[in-house]
N, C-alpha and C positions, 0 to 999 in steps of 0.2 A: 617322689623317690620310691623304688621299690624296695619292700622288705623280703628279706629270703629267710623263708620257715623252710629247714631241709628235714626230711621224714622220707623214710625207708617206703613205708608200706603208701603214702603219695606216688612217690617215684613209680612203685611197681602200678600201682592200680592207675595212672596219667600212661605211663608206656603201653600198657594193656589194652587203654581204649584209642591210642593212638595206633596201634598193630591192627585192632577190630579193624578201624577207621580205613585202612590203608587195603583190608583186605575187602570193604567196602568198597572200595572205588573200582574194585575190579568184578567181584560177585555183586548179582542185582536182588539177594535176599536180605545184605544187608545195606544201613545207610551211611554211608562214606561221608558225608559230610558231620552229623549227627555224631557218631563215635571221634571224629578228629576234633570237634569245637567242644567235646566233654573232654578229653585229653590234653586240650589244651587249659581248661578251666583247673581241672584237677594239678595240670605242673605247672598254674600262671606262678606259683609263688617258691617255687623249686628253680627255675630257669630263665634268665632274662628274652630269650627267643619267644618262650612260651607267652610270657608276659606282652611280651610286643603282637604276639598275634588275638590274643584276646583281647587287647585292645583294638583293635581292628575290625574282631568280630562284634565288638560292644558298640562301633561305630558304626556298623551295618544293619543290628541289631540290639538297637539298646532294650528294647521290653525283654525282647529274649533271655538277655543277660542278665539283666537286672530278678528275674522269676526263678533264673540259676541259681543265683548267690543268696535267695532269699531262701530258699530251699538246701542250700546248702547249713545256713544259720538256722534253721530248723532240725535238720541231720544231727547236726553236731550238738543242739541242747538235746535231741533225743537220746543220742545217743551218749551224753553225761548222765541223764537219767538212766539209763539201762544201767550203767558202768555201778552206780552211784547202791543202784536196789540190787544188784549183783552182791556186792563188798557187804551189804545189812546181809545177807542173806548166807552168805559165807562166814560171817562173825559169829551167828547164830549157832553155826552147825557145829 
């Protein structure tokens, strides 16, 4: 079963690299496929469509997927740490 976490700035930044992605398929400086399977990853939990394609792509490539979402769970403890030494540092002042 899917869980739907809905977030604003998800939404904007999964639409973002799915526009890249789409203007990838058409200009050969960017990579079209690359931007649409990051946009999908970023709205898998926004979107049931989303979700369905990155399973797909998880099926076609699972190492791939798997270095995403690992990288992602890195993103996100780093970026509790930033948030976290931000807030000490703001108490401070």
């Amino acid at each position: 079963m899917m869980e739907f976490r809905p977030s604003l700035s998800r939404k904007i930044a999964g639409w973002s690299l799915l526009f890249l992605g789409a203007i990838g398929f058409v200009l050969p400086v960017l990579q079209g496929a690359l931007f649409t399977a990051l946009g999908l990853f970023v709205l898998r939990h926004q979107y049931l469509w989303a979700h369905r394609g990155l399973g797909w792509a998880g099926e076609r490539w699972p190492n791939a997927v798997a270095k995403v979402e690992e990288m992602e769970a890195r993103l996100i403890a780093w970026g509790g740490r930033k948030r976290e030494g931000l807030r000490r540092l703001l108490r401070r002042g």
